[in-house]
C-alpha positions as CSV (number, residue, x, y, z in Angstrom):
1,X,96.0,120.4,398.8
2,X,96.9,116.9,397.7
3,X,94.7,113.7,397.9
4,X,97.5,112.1,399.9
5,X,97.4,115.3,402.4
6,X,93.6,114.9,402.7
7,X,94.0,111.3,403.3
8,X,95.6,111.8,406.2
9,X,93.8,114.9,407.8
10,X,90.9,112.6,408.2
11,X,90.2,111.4,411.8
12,X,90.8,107.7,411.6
13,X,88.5,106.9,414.6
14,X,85.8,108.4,412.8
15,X,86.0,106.6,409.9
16,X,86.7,103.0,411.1
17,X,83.2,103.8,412.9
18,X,81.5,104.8,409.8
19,X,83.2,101.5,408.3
20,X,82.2,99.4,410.6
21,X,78.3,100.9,411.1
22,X,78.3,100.0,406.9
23,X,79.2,96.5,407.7
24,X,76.4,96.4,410.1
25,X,74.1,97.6,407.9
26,X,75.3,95.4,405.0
27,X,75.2,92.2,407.0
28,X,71.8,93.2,408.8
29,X,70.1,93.8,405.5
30,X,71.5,90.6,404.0
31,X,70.5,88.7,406.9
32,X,66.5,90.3,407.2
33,X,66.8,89.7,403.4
34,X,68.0,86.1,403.6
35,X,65.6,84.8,407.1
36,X,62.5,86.1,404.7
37,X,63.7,84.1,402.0
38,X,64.3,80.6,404.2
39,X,60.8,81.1,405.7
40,X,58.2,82.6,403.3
41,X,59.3,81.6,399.8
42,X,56.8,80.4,397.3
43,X,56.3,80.8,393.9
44,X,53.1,80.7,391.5
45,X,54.8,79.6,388.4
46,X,57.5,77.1,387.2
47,X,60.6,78.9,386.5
48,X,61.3,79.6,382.8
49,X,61.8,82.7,380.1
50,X,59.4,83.8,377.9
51,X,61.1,84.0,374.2
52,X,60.2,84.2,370.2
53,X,60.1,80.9,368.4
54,X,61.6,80.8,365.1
55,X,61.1,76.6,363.4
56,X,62.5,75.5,360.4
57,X,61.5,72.1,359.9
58,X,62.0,69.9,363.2
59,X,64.7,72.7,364.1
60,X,63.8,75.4,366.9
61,X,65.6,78.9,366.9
62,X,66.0,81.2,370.0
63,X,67.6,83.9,371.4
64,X,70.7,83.5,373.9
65,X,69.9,83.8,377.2
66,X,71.6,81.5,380.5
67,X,67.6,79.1,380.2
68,X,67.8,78.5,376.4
69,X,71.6,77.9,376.3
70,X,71.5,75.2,379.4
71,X,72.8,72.3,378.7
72,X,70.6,69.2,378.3
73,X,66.8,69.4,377.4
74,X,64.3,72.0,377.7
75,X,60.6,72.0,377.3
76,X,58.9,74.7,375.5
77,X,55.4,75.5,375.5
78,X,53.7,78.1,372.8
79,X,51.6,80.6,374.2
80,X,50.4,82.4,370.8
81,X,48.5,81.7,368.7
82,X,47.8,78.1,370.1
83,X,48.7,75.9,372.9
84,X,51.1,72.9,372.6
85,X,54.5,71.4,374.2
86,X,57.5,69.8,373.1
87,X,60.8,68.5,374.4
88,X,64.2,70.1,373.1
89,X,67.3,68.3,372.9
90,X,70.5,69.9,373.7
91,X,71.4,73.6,372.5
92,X,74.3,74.2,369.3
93,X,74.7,77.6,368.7
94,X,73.6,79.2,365.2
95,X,75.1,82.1,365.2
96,X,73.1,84.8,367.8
97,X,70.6,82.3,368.3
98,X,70.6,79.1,369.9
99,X,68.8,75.9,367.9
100,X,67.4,73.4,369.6
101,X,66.2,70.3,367.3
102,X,62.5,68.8,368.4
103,X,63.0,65.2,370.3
104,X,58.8,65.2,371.2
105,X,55.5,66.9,370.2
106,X,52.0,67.6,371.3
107,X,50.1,69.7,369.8
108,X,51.7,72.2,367.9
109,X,54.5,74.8,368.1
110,X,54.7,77.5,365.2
111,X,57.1,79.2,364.0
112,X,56.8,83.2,365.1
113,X,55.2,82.2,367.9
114,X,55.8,83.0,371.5
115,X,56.5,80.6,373.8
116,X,57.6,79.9,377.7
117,X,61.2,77.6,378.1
118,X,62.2,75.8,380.6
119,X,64.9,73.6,382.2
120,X,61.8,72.4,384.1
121,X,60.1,70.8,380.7
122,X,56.7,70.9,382.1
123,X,54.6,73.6,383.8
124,X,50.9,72.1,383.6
125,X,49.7,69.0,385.0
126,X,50.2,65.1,384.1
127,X,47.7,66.1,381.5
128,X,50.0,68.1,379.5
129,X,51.5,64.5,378.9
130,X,49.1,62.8,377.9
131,X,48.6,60.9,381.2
132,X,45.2,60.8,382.7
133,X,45.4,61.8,386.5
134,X,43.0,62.6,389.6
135,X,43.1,65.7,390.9
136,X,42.3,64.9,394.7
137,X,43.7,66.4,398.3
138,X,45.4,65.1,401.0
139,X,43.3,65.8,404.2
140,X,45.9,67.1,407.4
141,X,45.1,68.5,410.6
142,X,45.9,71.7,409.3
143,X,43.8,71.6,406.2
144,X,43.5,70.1,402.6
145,X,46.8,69.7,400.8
146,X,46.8,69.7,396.9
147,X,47.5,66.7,395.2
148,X,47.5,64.8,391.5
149,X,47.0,60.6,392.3
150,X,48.6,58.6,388.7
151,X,46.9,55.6,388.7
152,X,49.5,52.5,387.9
153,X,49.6,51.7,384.2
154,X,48.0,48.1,385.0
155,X,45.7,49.8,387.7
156,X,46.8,47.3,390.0
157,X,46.7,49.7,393.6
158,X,50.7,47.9,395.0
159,X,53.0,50.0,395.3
160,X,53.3,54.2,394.9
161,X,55.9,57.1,394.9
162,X,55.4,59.7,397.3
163,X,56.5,63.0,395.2
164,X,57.5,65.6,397.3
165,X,58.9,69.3,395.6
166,X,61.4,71.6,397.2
167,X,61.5,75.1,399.1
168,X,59.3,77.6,396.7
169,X,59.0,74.8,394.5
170,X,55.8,73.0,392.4
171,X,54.4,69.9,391.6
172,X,54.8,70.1,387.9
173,X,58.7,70.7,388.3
174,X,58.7,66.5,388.8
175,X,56.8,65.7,385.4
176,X,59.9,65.3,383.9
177,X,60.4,62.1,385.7
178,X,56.7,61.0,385.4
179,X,57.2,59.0,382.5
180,X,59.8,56.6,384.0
181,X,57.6,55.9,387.0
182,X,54.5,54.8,385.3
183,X,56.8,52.7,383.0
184,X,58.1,51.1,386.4
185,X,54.6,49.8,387.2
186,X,54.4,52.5,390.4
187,X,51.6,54.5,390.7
188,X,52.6,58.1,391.5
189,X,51.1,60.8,394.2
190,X,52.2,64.5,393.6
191,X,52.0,66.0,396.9
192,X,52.1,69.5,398.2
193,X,53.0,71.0,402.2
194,X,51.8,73.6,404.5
195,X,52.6,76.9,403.3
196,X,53.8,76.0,399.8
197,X,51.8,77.7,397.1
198,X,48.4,76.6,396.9
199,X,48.5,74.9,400.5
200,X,46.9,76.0,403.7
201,X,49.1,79.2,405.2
202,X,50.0,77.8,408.8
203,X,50.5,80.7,411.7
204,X,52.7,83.0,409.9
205,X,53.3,80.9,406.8
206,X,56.6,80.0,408.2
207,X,57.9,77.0,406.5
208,X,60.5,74.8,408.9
209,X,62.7,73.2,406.1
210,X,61.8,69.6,406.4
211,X,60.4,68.9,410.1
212,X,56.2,70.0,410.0
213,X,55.9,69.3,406.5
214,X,56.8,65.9,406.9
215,X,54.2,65.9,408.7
216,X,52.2,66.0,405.5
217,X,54.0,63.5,404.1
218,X,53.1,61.3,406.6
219,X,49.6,62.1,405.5
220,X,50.1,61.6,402.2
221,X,51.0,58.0,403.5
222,X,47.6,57.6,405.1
223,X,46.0,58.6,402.2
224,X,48.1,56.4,400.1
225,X,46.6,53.5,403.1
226,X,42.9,54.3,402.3
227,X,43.1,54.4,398.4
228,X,44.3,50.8,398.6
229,X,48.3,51.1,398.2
230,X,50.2,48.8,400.8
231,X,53.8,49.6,400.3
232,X,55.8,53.3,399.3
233,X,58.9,54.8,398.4
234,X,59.7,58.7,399.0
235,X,60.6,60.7,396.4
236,X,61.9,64.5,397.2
237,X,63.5,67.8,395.4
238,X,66.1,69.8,397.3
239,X,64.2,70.5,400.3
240,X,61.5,67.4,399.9
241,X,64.9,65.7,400.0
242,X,64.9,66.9,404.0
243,X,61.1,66.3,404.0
244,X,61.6,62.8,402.9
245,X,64.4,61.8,405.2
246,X,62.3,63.8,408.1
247,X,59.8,61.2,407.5
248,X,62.2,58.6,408.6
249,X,63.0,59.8,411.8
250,X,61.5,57.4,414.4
251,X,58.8,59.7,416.0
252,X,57.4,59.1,412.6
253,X,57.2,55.4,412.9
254,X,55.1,53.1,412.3
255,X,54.1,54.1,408.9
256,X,50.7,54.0,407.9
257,X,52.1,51.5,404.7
258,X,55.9,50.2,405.0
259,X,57.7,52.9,403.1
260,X,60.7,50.9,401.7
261,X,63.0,53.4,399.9
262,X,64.0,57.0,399.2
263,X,65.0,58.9,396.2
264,X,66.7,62.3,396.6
265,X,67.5,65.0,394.0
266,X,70.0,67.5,394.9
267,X,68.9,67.1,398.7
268,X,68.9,70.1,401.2
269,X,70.8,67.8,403.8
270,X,72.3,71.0,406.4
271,X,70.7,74.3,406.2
272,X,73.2,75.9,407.9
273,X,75.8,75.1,405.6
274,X,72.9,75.9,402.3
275,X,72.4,79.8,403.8
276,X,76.1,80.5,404.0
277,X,76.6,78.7,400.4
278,X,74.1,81.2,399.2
279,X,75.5,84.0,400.3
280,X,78.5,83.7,399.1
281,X,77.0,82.8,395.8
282,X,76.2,86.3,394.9
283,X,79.4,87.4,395.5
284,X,79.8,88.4,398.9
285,X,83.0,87.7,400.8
286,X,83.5,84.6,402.5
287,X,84.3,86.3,406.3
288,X,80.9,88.5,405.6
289,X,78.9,85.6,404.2
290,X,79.7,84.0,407.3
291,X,78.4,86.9,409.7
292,X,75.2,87.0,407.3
293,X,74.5,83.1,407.3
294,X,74.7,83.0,411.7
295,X,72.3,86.1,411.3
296,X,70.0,84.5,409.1
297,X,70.1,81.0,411.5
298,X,69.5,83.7,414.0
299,X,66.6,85.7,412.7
300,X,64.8,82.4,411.6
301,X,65.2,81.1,415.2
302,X,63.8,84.0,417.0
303,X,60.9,84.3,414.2
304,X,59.8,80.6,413.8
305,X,61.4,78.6,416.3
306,X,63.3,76.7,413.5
307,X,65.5,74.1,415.3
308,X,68.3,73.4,412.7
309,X,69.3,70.6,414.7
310,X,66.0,68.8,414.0
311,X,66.7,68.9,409.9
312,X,70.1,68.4,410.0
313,X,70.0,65.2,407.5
314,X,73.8,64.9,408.1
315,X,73.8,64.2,411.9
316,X,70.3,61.8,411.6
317,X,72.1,59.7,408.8
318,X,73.4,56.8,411.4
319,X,69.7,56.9,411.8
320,X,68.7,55.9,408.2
321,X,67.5,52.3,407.9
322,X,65.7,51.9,404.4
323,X,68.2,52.1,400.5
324,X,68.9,55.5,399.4
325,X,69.2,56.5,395.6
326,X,71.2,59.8,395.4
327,X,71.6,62.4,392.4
328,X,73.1,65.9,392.4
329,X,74.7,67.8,390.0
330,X,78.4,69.4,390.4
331,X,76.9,72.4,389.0
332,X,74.4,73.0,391.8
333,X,74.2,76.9,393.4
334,X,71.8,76.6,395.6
335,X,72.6,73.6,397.4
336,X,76.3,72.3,398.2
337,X,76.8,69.7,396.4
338,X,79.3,68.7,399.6
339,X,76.5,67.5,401.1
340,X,75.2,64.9,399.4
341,X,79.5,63.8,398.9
342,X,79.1,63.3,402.6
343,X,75.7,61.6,403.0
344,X,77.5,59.1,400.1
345,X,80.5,59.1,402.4
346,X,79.0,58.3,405.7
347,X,76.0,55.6,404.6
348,X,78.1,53.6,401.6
349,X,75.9,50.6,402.7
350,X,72.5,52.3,402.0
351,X,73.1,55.3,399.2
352,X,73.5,54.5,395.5
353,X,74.8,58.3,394.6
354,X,75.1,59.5,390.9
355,X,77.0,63.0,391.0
356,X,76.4,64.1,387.6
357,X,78.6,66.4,386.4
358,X,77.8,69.1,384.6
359,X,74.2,69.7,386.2
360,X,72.6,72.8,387.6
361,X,70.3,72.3,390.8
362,X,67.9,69.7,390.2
363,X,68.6,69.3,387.0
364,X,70.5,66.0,386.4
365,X,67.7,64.9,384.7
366,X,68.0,67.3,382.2
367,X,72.3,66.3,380.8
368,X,71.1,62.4,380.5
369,X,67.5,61.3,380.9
370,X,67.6,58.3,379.8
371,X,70.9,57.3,381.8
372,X,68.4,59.5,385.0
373,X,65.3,57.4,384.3
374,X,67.2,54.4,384.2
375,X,68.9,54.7,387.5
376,X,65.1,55.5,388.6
377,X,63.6,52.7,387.4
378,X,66.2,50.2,388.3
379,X,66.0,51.7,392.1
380,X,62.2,51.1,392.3
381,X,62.3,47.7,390.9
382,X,64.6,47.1,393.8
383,X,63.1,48.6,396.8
384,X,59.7,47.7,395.4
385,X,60.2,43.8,394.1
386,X,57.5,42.6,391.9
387,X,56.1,46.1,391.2
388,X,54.0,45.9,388.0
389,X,54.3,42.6,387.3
């Protein structure tokens, strides 16, 4: 009997229910998959690989891979036989290997050692650069959030940056940009939110993408009050980005000390439009990322009670009344870079936006630092007038 003959013995009924049960279960899974995701993630360590060191001089040598061939600078830290860190410029291939020359050093990085890279630079505390910091907390009405307080260079207690990391993000993924804030004359408070790793678990350790935790933020302000400061800027990663811009909506208001600007890396601006972007960025097909992404908004809305509404940056930006500084890279995967086109496109009079091409998710730091710090620096010397002088 013939394939073609087979074909058509089979009973078409029965099969377009057995295609369409798949689907369901294909979509369902994805969507269960994707709700835990949006709600629960956390992670304990700052993304990077774990690779063999080979140095020739001020010259670093390692193996391929998608962390140690991105573009712009890395950090590298040894893990054997000693501890150190340094600050790799941009890759050139050698060959198999990638080599990465050595643009800073602390301590000491061996050759044959192994090591941890990164497109994150840092994964300690302000410490691993060389900048003395207080380890302290920031006291909420749902417990003690984790914090790092970097006093101003002059000690002068004026004006400070609210740092605020993204969804399963850390602290230390911001250390890159340490160095430009203390050379702006801000001090700098590293903040962490409700369910993030290391923070108090809330009810279900749900987080709500922007609207409690800015809650925290908010604390973080009052904290900021009674250490002395009198004036703030915001300063958020992906999803702090919706943190920081929650801050501003006006059930928030007054602020404990005036907050007078916002910076935003790669902002989460509309989670709806972020879950269906991530879907279809592992390959699924755009009509079935679609049925996954209204799933997921689903599922999270039954679980949590998420109002996407409520962190939907895009609607609230007629709202925004304080200058916006605005970076994200054309390279981003995890968060549209669409979004932050139309923040740009419907507050020209308040957002200074740097689309940097070329640049993975908040990682525009990474192609130019210097042109990134800056932009930084110039921003807080302008929202923050006669900081550090």
């Amino acid at each position: 009997m013939s394939i073609l003959t087979r074909i058509r013995q089979i009973n078409r009924r029965r099969a377009l229910g057995w295609a369409a049960f798949s689907y369901a279960v294909a979509v369902l899974s994805g969507a269960f998959l994707g709700a835990e995701i949006t709600l629960r993630s956390k992670t304990r360590r700052v993304k990077g690989e774990f690779v063999p060191v080979g140095r020739r001089g001020n010259s670093v040598y390692l193996p391929a891979s998608p962390e140690t061939l991105s573009r712009g600078v890395v950090g590298i830290v040894p893990l054997l036989p000693n501890k150190g860190h340094a600050v790799l410029g941009p890759p050139k291939l050698a060959g198999t290997l990638v080599r990465r020359d050595i643009l800073e050093e602390r301590g000491v990085l061996p050759n044959g050692s192994l090591a941890w890279v990164s497109t994150f630079v840092y994964n300690g505390t302000p410490g691993q650069l060389g900048i003395d910091y207080e380890a302290t907390s920031v006291h909420t009405e749902v417990g003690n959030m984790p914090a790092w307080h970097i006093p101003a260079v002059s000690g002068e207690r004026d004006a400070i940056a609210i740092v605020i990391h993204g969804h399963g993000g850390q602290r230390a993924q911001a250390l890159r940009m340490l160095p430009a804030l203390r050379r702006s004359g801000v001090a700098s408070l590293f903040v962490t939110f409700r369910n993030a790793h290391g923070a108090p678990r809330v009810g279900k350790g749900y987080l709500s993408l922007g609207d409690s935790e800015a809650e925290d933020v908010i604390a973080a302000l009052d904290w900021a009050k009674a250490a002395g400061y009198g004036r703030a800027m915001l300063y958020g990663f992906s999803m702090g980005g919706n943190v920081a811009l929650s801050v501003l909506r006006p059930r928030h208001q007054p602020y404990p000390i005036p907050v007078t600007g916002v910076a935003l890396d790669c902002p989460a601006l509309d989670w709806r439009d972020t879950i269906r972007s991530n879907g279809q960025r592992y390959g699924i097909p755009g009509f079935m990322a679609r049925h996954i992404g209204n799933f997921v908004q689903y599922l999270v809305t039954r679980r949590s009670g998420q109002d996407f509404d409520v962190v939907d940056q895009l609607a609230a930006a007629p709202g925004f009344r304080v200058p916006i500084l605005l970076w994200h890279g054309t390279r981003d995967a995890t968060i549209p870079i669409r979004q932050s086109d139309a923040l740009a496109r419907l507050r020209p009079d308040l957002v200074e936006y740097h689309r940097v091409e070329g640049a993975k998710h908040i990682r525009c730091w990474n192609i130019d630092p210097a042109k990134y710090d800056a932009e930084l620096e110039a921003f807080i010397g302008r929202v923050l007038p006669g900081v550090g002088v």
